[in-house]
C-alpha positions as CSV (number, residue, x, y, z in Angstrom):
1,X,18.7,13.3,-45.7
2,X,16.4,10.3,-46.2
3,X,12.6,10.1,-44.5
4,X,13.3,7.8,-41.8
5,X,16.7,10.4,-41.1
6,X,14.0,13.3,-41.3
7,X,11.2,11.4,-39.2
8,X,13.8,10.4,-36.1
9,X,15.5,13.9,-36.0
10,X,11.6,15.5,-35.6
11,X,10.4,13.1,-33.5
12,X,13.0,11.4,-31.0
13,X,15.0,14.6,-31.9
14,X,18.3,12.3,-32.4
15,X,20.1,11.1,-35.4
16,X,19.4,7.4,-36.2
17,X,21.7,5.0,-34.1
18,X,23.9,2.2,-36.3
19,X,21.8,-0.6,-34.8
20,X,18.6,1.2,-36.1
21,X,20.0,2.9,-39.3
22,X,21.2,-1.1,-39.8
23,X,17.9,-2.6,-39.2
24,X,16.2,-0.1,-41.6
25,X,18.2,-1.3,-44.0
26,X,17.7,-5.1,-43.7
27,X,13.6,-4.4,-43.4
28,X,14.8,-2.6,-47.3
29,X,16.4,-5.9,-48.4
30,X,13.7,-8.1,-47.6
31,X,11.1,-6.3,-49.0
32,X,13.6,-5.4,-52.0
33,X,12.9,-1.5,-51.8
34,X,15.2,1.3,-50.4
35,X,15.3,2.7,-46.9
36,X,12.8,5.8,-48.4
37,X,10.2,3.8,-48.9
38,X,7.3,4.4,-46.2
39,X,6.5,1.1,-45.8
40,X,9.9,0.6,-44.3
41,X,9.6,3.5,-42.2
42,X,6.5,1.7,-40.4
43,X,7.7,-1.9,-40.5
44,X,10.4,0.0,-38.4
45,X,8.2,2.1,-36.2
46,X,6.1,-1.0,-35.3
47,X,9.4,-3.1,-34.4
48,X,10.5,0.0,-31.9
49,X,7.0,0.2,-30.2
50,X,6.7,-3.6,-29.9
51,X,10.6,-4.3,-28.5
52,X,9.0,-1.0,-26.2
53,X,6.0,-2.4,-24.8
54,X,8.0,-5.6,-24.1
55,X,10.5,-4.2,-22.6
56,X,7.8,-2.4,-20.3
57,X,6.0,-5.5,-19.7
58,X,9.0,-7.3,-19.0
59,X,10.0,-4.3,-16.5
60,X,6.7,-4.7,-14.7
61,X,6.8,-8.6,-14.4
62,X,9.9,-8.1,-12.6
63,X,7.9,-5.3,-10.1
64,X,5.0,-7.6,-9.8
65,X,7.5,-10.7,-8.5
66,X,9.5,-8.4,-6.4
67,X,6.7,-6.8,-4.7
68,X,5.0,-10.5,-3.9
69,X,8.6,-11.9,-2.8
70,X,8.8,-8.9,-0.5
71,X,5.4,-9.6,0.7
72,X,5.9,-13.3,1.2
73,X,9.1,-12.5,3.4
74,X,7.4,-9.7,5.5
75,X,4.4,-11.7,6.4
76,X,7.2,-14.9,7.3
77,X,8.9,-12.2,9.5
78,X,5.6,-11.2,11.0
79,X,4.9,-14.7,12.2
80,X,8.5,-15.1,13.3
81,X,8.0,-12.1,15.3
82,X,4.7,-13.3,16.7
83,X,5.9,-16.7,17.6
84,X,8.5,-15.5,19.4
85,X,6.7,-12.7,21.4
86,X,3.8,-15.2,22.2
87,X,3.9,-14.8,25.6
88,X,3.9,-10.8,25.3
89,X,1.0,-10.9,23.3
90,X,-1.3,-13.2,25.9
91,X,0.5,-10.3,28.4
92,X,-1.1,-7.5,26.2
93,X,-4.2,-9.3,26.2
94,X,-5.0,-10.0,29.5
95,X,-4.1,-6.3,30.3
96,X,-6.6,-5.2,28.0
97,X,-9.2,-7.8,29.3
98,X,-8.4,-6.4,33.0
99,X,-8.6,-2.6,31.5
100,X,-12.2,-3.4,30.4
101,X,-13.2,-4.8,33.6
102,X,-12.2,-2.2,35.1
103,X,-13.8,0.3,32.8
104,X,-17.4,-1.5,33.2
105,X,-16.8,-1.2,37.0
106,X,-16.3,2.4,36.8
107,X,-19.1,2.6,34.8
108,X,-21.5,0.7,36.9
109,X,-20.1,3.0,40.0
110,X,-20.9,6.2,38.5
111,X,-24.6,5.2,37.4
112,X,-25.1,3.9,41.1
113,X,-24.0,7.4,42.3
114,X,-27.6,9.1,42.2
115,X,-29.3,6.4,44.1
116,X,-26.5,5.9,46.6
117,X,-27.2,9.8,46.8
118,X,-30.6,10.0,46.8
119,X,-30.7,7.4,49.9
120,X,-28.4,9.1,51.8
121,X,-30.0,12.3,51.7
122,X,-33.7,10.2,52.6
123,X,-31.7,8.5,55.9
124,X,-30.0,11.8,56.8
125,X,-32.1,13.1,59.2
126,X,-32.7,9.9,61.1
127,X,-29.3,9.3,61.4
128,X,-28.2,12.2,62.8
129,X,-27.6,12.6,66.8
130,X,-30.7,13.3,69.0
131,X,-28.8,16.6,70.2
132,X,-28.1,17.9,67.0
133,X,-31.1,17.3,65.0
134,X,-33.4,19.2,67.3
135,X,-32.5,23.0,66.6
C-alpha cells in the first residue's frame, strides 16, 4: 500500500477511485517522480480542495440567482395582485379612514361625559316639577 493509498483510506475512509488513482499518477509523470513521493500527495490534495471550493462556489452562485429570480417574480406577482385589486384596496382604506373617525368620535364622547354630568346634576333641581321638588 502506497502513501496516498494509506492517506485516503484514513482520511476519506475509501479506497482511491480510478479517476483519482489516474490523476496521481499523471501529477508523478510531470514531475518525473513516483506516486510515493509527498509532493504528489499535496499537488493532489490541493487539486481536490480547489475542484471542492469551486464546486461550492459554483453551487451557491446558482442559490444566489435562484433566490433573486424568485424574488423578482414574487414582487411582479405582488403588483399584479395589487393592480388588479385596486379598487379593494381604496375599499380597505376608506374603511379604515371611517373606523378612525369613528374611534376619535368615541373618544371625544366619553371625555365630554363628566361635564355633560356635572351639568345635569347642577340643573337638576331647577328642572324638576314644582310638586315634587318641595318634600
Amino acid at each position: 500500500m502506497t502513501n496516498l493509498e494509506r492517506f485516503y483510506r484514513s482520511v476519506h475512509g475509501r479506497d482511491l477511485q480510478p479517476w483519482e488513482r489516474q490523476l496521481a499518477v499523471r501529477i508523478a509523470a510531470a514531475l518525473n517522480t513516483t506516486t510515493d513521493d509527498d509532493f504528489v500527495l499535496h499537488l493532489l490534495l490541493v487539486y481536490m480542495s480547489t475542484n471542492a471550493i469551486t464546486n461550492m462556489y459554483n453551487e451557491l452562485v446558482a442559490a444566489r440567482n435562484t433566490l433573486a429570480e424568485d424574488s423578482r417574480d414574487l414582487v411582479q406577482a405582488l403588483a399584479g395582485d395589487l393592480r388588479r385589486n385596486r379598487l379593494m384596496t381604496y375599499v380597505l382604506l376608506g374603511v379604515a379612514g371611517l373606523s378612525l373617525l369613528g374611534s376619535i368620535w368615541t373618544l371625544a364622547t366619553v371625555q365630554s361625559l363628566p361635564r355633560d354630568t356635572a351639568a345635569s346634576v347642577q340643573r337638576g333641581p331647577a328642572a324638576l316639577p314644582l310638586g315634587l321638588g318641595g318634600r
